[in-house]
LOVOZA-411461 format. One record per residue (C-alpha): residue number from 1; x, y, z. Coordinates in nm, 3 decimals, padded with zeros to 5 digits. Example, Ala and Ser with C-alpha at 12.3 -4.5 7.8 and 13.67 -1.06 7.14 Angstrom:
   i       u       v       w
   1  01.230 -00.450  00.780
   2  01.367 -00.106  00.714
//
This chain:
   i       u       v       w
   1  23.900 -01.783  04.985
   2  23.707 -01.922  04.688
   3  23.366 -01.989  04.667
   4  23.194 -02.129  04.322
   5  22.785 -02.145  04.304
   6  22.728 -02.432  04.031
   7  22.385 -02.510  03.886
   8  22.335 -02.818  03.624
   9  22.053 -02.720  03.485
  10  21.806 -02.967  03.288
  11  21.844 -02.805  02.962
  12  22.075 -02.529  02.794
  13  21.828 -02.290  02.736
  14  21.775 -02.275  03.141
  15  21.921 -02.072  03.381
  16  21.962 -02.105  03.760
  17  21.786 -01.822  03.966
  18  21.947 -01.995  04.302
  19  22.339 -01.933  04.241
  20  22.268 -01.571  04.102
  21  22.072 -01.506  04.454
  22  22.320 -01.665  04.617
  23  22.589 -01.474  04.508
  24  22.409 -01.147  04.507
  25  22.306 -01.201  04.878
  26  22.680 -01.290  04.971
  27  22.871 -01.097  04.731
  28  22.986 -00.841  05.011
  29  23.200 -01.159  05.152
  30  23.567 -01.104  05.218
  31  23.581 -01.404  04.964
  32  23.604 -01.445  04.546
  33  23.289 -01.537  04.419
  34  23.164 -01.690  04.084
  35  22.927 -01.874  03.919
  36  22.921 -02.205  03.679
  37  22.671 -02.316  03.513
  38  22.634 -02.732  03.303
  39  22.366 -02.910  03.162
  40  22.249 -03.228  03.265
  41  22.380 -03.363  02.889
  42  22.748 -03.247  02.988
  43  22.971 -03.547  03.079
  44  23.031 -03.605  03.371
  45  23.466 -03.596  03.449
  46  23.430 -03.234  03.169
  47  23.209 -03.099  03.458
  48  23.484 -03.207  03.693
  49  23.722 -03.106  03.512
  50  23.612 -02.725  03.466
  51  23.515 -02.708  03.856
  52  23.891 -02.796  03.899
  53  23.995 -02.584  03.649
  54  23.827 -02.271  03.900
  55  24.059 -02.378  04.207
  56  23.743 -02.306  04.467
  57  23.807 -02.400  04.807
  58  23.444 -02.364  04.868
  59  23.165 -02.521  04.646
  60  22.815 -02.501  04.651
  61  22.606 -02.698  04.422
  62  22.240 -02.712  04.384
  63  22.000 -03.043  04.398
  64  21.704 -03.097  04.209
  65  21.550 -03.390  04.034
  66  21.697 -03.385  03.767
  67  22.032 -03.389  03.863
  68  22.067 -03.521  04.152
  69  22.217 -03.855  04.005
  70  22.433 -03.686  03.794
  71  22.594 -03.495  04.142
  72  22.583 -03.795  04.393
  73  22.870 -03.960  04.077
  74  23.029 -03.552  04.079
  75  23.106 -03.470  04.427
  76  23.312 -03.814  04.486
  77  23.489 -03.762  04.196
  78  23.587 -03.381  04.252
  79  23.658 -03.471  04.627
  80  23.929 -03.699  04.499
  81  24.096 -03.481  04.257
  82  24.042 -03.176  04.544
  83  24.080 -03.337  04.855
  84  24.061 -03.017  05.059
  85  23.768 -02.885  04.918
  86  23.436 -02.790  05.132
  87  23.162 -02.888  04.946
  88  22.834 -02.764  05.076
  89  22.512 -02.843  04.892
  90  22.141 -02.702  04.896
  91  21.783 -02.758  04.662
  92  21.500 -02.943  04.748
  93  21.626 -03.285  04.660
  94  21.814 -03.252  04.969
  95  21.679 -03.022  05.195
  96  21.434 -03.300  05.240
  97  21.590 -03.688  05.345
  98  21.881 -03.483  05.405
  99  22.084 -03.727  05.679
 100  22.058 -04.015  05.443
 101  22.160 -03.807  05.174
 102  22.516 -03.696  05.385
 103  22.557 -04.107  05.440
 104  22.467 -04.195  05.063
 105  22.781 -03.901  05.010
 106  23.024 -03.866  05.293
 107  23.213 -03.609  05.094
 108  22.906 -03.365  05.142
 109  23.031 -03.081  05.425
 110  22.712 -02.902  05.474
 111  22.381 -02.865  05.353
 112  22.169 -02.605  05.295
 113  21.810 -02.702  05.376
 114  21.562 -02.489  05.284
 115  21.596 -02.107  05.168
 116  21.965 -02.037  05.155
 117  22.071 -01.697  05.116
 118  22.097 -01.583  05.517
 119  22.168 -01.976  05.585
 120  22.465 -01.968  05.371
 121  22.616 -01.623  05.460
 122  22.579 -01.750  05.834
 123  22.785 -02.063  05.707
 124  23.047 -01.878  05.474
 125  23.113 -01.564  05.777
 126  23.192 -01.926  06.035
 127  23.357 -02.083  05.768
 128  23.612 -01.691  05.722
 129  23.606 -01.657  06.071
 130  23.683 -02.000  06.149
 131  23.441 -01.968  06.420
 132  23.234 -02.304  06.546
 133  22.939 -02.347  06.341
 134  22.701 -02.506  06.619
 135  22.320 -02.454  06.595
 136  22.305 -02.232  06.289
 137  21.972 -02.283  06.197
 138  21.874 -02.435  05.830
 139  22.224 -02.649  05.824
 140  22.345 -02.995  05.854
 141  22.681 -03.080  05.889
 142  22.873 -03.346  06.035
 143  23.005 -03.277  06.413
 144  23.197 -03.536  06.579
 145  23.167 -03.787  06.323
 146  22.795 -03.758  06.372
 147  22.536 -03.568  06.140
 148  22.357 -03.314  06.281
 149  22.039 -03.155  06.105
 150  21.863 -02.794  06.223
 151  21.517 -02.765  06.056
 152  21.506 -02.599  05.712
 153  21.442 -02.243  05.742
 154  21.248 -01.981  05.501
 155  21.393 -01.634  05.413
 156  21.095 -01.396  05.535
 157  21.131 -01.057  05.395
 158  21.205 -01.107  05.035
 159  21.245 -00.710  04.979
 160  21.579 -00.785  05.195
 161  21.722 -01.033  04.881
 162  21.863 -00.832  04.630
 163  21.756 -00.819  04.221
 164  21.978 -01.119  04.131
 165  22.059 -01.007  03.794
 166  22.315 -00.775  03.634
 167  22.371 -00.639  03.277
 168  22.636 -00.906  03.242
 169  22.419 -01.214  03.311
 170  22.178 -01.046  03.047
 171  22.478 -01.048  02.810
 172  22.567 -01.394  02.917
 173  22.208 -01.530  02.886
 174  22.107 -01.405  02.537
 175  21.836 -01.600  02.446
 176  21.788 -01.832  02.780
 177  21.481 -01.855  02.977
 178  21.570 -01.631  03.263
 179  21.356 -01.690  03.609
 180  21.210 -01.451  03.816
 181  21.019 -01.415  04.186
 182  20.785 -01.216  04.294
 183  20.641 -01.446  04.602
 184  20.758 -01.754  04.776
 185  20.483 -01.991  04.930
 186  20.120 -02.115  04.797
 187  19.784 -02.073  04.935
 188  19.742 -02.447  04.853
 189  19.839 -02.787  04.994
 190  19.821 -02.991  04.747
 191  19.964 -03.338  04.860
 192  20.200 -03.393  04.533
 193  20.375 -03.049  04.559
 194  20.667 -02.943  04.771
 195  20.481 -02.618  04.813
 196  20.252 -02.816  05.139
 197  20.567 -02.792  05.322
 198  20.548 -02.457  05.384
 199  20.280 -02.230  05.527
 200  20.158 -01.937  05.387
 201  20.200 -01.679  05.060
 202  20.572 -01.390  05.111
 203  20.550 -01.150  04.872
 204  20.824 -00.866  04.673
 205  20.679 -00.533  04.727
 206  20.568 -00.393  04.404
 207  20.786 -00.087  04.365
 208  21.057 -00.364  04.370
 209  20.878 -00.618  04.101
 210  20.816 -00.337  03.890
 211  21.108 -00.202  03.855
 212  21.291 -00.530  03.839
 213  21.058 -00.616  03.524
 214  21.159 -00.269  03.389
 215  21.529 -00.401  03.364
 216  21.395 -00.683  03.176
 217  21.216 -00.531  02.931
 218  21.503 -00.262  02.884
 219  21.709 -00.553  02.753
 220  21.450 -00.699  02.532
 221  21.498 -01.028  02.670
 222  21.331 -01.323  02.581
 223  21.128 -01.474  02.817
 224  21.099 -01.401  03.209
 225  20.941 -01.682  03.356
 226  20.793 -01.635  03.689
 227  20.835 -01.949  03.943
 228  20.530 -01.822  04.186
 229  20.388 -02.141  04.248
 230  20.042 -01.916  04.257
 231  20.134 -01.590  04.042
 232  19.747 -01.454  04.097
 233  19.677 -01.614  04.473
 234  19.648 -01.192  04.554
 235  19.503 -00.940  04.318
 236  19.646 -00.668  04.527
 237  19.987 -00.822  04.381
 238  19.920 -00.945  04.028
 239  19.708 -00.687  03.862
 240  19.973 -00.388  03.908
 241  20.189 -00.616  03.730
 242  19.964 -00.775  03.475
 243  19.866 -00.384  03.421
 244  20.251 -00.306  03.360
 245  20.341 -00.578  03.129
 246  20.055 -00.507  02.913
 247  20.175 -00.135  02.876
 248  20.568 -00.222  02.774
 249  20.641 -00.214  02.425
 250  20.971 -00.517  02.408
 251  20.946 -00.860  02.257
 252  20.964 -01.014  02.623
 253  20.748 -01.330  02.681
 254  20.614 -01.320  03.058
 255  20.515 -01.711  03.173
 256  20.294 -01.719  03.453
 257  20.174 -02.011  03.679
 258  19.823 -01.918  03.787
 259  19.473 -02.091  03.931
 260  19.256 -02.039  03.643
 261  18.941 -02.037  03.890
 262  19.023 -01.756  04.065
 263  19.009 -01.521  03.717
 264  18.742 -01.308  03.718
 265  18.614 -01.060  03.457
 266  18.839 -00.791  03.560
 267  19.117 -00.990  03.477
 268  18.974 -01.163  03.127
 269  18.993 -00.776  03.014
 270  19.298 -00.721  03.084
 271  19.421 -01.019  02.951
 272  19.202 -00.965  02.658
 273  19.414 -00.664  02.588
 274  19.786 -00.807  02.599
 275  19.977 -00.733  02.298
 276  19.995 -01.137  02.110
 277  20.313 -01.327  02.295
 278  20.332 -01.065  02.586
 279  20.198 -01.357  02.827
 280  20.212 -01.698  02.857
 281  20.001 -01.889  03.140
 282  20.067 -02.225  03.260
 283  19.757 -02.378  03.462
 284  19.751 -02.712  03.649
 285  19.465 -02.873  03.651
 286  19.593 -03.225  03.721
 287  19.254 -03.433  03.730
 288  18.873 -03.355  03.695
 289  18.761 -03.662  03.904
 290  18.635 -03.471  04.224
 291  18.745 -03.799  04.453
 292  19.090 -03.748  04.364
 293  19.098 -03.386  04.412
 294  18.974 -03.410  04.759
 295  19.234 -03.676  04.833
 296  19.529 -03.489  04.762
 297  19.348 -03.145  04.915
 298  19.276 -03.002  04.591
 299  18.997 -02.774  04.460
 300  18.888 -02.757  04.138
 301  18.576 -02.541  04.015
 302  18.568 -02.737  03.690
 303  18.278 -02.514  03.523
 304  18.467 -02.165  03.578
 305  18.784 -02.338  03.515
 306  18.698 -02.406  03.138
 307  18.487 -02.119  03.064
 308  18.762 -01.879  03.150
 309  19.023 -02.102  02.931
 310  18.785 -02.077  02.651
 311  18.741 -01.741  02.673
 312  19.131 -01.697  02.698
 313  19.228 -01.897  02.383
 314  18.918 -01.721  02.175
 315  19.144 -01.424  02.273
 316  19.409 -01.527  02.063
 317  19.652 -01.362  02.200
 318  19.795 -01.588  02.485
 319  19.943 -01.919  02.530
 320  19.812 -02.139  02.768
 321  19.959 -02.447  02.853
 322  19.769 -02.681  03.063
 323  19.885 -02.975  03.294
 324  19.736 -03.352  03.335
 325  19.921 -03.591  03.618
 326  19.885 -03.965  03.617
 327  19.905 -04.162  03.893
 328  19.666 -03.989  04.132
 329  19.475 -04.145  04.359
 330  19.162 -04.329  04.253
 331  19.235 -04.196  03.891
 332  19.190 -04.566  03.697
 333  19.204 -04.578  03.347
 334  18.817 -04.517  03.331
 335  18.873 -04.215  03.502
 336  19.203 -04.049  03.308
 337  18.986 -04.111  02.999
 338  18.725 -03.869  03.110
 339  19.004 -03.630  03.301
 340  19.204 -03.678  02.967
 341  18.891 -03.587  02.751
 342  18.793 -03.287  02.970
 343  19.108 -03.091  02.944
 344  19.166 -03.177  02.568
 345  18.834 -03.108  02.461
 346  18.935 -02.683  02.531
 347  19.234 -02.726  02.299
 348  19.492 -02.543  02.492
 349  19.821 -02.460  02.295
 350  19.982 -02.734  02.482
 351  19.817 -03.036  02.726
 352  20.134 -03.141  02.915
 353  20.037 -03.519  03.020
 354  20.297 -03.567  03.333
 355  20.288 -03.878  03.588
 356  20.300 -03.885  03.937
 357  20.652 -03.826  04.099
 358  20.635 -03.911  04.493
 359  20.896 -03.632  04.588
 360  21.063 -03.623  04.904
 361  20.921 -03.362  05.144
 362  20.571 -03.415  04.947
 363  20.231 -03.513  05.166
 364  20.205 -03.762  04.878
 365  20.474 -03.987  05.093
 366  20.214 -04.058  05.344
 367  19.999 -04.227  05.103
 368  20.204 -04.465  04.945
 369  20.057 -04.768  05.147
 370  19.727 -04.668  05.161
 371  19.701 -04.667  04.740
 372  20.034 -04.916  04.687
 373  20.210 -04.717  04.516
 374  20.525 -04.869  04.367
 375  20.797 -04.579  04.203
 376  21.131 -04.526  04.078
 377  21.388 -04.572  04.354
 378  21.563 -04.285  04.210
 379  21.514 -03.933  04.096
 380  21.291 -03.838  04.014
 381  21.064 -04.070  04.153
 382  20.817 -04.148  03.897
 383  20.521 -04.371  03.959
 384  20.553 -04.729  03.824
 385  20.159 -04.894  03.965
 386  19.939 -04.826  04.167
 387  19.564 -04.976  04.320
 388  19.451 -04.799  04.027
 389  19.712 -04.823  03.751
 390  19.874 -05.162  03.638
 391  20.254 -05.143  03.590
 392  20.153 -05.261  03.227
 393  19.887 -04.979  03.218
 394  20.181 -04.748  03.313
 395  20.423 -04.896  03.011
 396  20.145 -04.810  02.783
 397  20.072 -04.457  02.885
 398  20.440 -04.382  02.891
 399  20.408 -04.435  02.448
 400  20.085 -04.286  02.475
 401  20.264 -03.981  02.637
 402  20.483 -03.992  02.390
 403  20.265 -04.008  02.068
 404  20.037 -03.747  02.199
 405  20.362 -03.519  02.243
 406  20.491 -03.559  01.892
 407  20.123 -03.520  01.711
 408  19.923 -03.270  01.967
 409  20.213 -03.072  02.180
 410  20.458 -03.006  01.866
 411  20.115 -02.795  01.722
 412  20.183 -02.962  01.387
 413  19.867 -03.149  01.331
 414  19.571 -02.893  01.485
 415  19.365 -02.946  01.239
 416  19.393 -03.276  01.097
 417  19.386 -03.399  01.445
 418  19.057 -03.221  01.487
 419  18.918 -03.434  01.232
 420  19.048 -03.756  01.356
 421  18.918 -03.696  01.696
 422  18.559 -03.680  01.502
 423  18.633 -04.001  01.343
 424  18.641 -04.179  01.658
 425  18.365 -04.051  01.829
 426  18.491 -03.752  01.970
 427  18.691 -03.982  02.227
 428  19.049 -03.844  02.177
 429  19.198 -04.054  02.464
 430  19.091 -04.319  02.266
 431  19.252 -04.192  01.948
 432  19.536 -04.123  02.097
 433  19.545 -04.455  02.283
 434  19.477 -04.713  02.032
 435  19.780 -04.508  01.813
 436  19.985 -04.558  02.085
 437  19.907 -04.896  02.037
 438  20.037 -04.929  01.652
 439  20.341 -04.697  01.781
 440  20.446 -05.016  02.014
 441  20.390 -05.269  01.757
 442  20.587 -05.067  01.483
 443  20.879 -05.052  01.734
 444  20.810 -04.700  01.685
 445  20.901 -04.583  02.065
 446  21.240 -04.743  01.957
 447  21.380 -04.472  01.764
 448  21.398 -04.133  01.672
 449  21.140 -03.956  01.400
 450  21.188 -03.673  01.143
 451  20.874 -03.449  01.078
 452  20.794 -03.609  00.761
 453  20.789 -03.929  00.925
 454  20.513 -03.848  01.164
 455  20.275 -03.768  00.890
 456  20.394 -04.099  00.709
 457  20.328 -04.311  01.021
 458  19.964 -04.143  01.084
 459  19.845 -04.214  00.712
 460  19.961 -04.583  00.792
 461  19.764 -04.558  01.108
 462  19.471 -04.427  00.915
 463  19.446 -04.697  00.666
 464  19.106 -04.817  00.813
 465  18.901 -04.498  00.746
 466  18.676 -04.474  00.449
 467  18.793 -04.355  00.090
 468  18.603 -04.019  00.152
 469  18.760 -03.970  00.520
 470  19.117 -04.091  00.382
 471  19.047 -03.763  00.141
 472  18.989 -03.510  00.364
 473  19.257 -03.629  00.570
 474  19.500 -03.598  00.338
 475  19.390 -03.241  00.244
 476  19.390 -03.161  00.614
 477  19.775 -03.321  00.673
 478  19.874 -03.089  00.359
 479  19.730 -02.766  00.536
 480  19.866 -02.838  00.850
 481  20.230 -02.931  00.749
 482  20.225 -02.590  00.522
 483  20.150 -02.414  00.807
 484  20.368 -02.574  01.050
 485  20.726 -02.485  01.062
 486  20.729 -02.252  00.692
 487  20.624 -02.503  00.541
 488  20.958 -02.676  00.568
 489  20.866 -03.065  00.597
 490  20.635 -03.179  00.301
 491  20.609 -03.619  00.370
 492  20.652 -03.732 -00.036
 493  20.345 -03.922 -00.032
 494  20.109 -03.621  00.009
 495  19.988 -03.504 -00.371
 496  20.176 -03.168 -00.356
 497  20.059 -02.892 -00.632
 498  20.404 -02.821 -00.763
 499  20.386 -03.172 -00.950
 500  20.086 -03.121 -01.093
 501  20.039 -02.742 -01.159
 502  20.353 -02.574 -01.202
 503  20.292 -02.431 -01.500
 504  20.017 -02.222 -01.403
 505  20.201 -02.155 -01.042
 506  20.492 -02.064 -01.259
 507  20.241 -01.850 -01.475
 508  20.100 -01.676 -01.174
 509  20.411 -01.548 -01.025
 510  20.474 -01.377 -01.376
 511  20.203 -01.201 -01.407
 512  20.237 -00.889 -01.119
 513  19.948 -00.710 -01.141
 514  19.763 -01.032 -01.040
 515  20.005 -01.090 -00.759
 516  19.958 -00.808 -00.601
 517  19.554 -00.870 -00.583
 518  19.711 -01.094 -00.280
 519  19.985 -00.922 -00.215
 520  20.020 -00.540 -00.256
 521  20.399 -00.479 -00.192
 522  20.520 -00.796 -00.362
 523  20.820 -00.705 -00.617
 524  21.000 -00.998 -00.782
 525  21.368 -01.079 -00.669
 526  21.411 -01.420 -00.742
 527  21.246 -01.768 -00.779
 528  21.432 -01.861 -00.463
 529  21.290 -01.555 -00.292
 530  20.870 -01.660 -00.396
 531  21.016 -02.047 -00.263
 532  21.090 -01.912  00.076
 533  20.853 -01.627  00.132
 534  20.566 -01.796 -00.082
 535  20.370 -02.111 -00.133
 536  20.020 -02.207 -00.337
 537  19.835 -02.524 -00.284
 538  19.553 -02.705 -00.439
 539  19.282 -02.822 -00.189
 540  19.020 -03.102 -00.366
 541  18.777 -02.970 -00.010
 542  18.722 -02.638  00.115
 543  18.996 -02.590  00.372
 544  18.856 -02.246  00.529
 545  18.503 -02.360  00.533
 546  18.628 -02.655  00.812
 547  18.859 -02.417  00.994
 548  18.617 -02.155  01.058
 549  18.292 -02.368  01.050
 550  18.424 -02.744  01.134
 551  18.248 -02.855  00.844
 552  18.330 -03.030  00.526
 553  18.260 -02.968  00.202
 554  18.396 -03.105 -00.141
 555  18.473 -02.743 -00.298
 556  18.807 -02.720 -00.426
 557  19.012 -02.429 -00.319
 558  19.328 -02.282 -00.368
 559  19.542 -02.148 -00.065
 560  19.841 -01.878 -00.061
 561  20.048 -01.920  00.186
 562  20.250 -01.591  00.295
 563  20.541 -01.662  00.549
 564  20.647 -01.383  00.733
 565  20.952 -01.421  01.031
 566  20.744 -01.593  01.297
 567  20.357 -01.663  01.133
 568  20.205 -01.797  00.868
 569  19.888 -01.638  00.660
 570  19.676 -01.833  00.456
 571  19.487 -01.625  00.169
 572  19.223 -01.792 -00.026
 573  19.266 -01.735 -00.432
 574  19.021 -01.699 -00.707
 575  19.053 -01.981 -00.937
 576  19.070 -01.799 -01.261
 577  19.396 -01.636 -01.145
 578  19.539 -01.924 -01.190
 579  19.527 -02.074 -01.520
//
């Protein structure tokens, strides 16, 4: 017997944690098992067909929200080119709404609600043995034409699952995000999550995380991204391994989900002393309108909650990455200004602006009436309107979303957005909101942009500041797109040095001992070489004096620009080497 695990994950770079727990948990099975793993961008009858292609008499597929569409059009189709085949499905996007799920698709066998590695061994040994699978807790499954559900179930002793990965997934993964657990269950009930459908905090013992992290770092993988819902709800649990990771020497990227509140300054110095890119932390935040965090049972100490961010990103060694939901309760548009204006006003590295999804199994189902909410019908769910939020207020935050991804989240425009923020007031939802606005009415949310573009549509956006503003925001857009991706995308319209001064660029690079003034091991190989490892620009303001000081001034400057393999350094020249 024949049982394939397949995940269809949201993007390539992911992995599924689920199948490889599955199968590690079963693997001792009289029965073949293997694992397959799509994309959500696959088509649909080359999934199919590849499934097929495996012969399984069993198949287990996952469900989450972002493919759940995609599998309720699968499983009919593979059902009819295997007739025979069990399929038995498990996630949270059915685990929840899970008998009107089996009648939406009669060709599901069983499903999986809840944790599923003891659930499903209890199913495969009946399904071997033939045995009668009545009242095996955590399954539905259709008995006498009828379905019959047993309440989903939690696996309690997660030093009983085994470390789901193998040197061959490592191989097989190169460069994927691979996903790790060292506790199941939150401390919180916050009404939007899945995570208020289950009670309590399980946690790996630590001999086990830490020697599981080991492996990782062994391989010099890429990132290991934790799914804790809470990664620091117990400091019993996350110091040991926050003490660890800071001691490995590996190019491994550990991403964390964590309550920022509940740092102290123990923690600060120890994250103070993470090598740069050890550790990445992800911290939801949501809202900073008290009302709506006491609606959806949320607690927010606002004051510690941006000192310690500030004092993470002065650090400079960690990425944080911050989270905003629209669509809350009593969150109007006066309201997500100010929650908008709060969060962006610490500059994380990244202010992920997400709306409202009313998932199934969430406490967030109860309040639909109460706050009329009106939402996709579908996965995964999203919020259309609310009392607060017209469905035309919605339409425009979805471009606003957008815009503010492409200019803040891409980490292209730091700076010059810095000074465009200043130039309206310091209100950056406003900023961001009225060039939302002249996105729409360009039909700009209608196609796809370039990099260059994006500087070419915000100097048309810009065309009502002042001569002397225009100025330094041109300088600014220069700096930032030479230090944004090597330097690769330089928008034609910007006054670029090379034009101008070549010949005493061209005269500079000649001249070695001056060179290496800047740069001490610098031996000539080739003009192509100084193009790709080298840049100088001519600034008409002084470029470090509003990076480090926020102010401007009207000195000219000249920048070099030295790229190495992952960072840029800027080096400020004395004008008479140029000449």
């Amino acid at each position: 017997m024949k049982l394939l695990l397949t995940a269809i994950n949201a993007k390539y770079i992911h992995s599924s944690l689920s199948i490889r727990y599955l199968k590690k948990y079963n693997e001792t099975l009289p029965l073949n098992i293997e694992l397959c793993e799509f994309t959500i961008n696959n088509h649909l009858l080359a999934i199919a067909d590849q499934i097929f292609d495996k012969r399984p008499d069993i198949l287990g597929i996952d469900c989450y929200i972002w493919n759940i569409e995609l599998v309720k059009e699968l499983l009919p189709l593979i059902k009819k080119m295997m007739p025979n085949l069990i399929i038995v499905c498990g996630g949270p996007e059915i685990s929840y709404g899970t008998k009107k799920m089996m009648e939406q698709i009669p060709e599901i066998d069983y499903v999986i609600r809840g944790e599923g590695e003891q659930t499903l061994c209890t199913l495969l040994q009946s399904l071997i043995t033939k045995k009668s699978l009545a009242a095996i807790p955590g399954i539905a499954q259709r008995i006498n034409g009828k379905i019959e559900e047993s309440i989903p179930v939690v696996f309690p002793d997660l030093d009983k699952l085994p470390f789901p990965y193998t040197d061959a997934d490592i191989e097989a993964l190169d460069n994927r995000i691979l996903y790790y657990e060292s506790s199941r269950g939150c401390p919180f009930s916050c009404k939007y999550c899945l995570s208020c459908a289950t009670i309590g905090v399980r946690y790996r013992s630590l001999a086990k995380v830490l020697a599981e992290l080991a492996f990782f770092v062994r391989h010099n993988v890429r990132q290991v991204k934790f799914v804790d819902r809470t990664f620091n709800a117990d400091k019993k649990h996350f110091i040991p391994i926050l003490q660890f990771i800071q001691k490995q020497k590996c190019r491994t990227n550990f991403h964390f989900e964590i309550t920022i509140d509940y740092i102290d300054q123990e923690v600060l110095e120890l994250l103070q002393k993470m090598p740069p890119g050890r550790v990445q932390l992800e911290i939801g935040i949501q809202s900073t309108n008290q009302k709506t965090l006491q609606h959806i049972s949320r607690n927010n100490n606002w004051l510690k909650i941006s000192s310690n961010i500030r004092a993470i990103l002065a650090f400079g060694n960690i990425h944080v990455h911050t989270d905003l939901i629209i669509g809350l309760p009593y969150e109007d548009m006066v309201s997500l200004q100010k929650s908008f204006n709060d969060m962006y006003a610490l500059y994380p590295d990244m202010l992920q602006v997400g709306f409202l999804k009313l998932l199934k199994g969430s406490a967030m189902e109860q309040l639909v009436d109460e706050h009329h909410y009106s939402f996709m019908d579908t996965a995964p769910y999203q919020v259309l309107a609310n009392a607060y939020l017209s469905a035309g207020e919605m339409r425009n935050l979805r471009t606003f979303v957008d815009v503010f991804d492409f200019y803040y989240n891409s980490g292209r425009f730091r700076n010059t957005l810095k000074y465009l923020v200043t130039c309206f007031k310091e209100d950056a939802f406003t900023f961001f909101y009225q060039l939302s606005v002249f996105w729409h009415k360009k039909d700009l949310d209608k196609a796809a942009h370039s990099p260059k573009s994006l500087y070419q549509y915000l100097d048309s956006f810009t065309s009502i500041l002042s001569s002397n503003e225009k100025k330094v925001l041109l300088n600014l857009m220069k700096f930032d797109a030479l230090c944004s991706d090597h330097g690769r995308f330089r928008a034609e319209f910007l006054n670029w040095s090379e034009r101008e001064y070549n010949k005493e660029i061209e005269n500079f690079w000649k001249n070695s001992t001056v060179v290496k003034k800047y740069i001490p091991d610098f031996v000539f190989t080739s003009r192509r070489a100084i193009r790709d490892k080298y840049h100088i620009e001519y600034f008409s303001i002084n470029i470090p004096a509003f990076i480090n000081e926020q102010s401007i001034k009207d000195d000219n400057c000249i920048l070099l620009f030295v790229y190495a393999e992952e960072s840029v350094k800027t080096i400020l020249m004395d004008k008479g080497d140029l000449i």
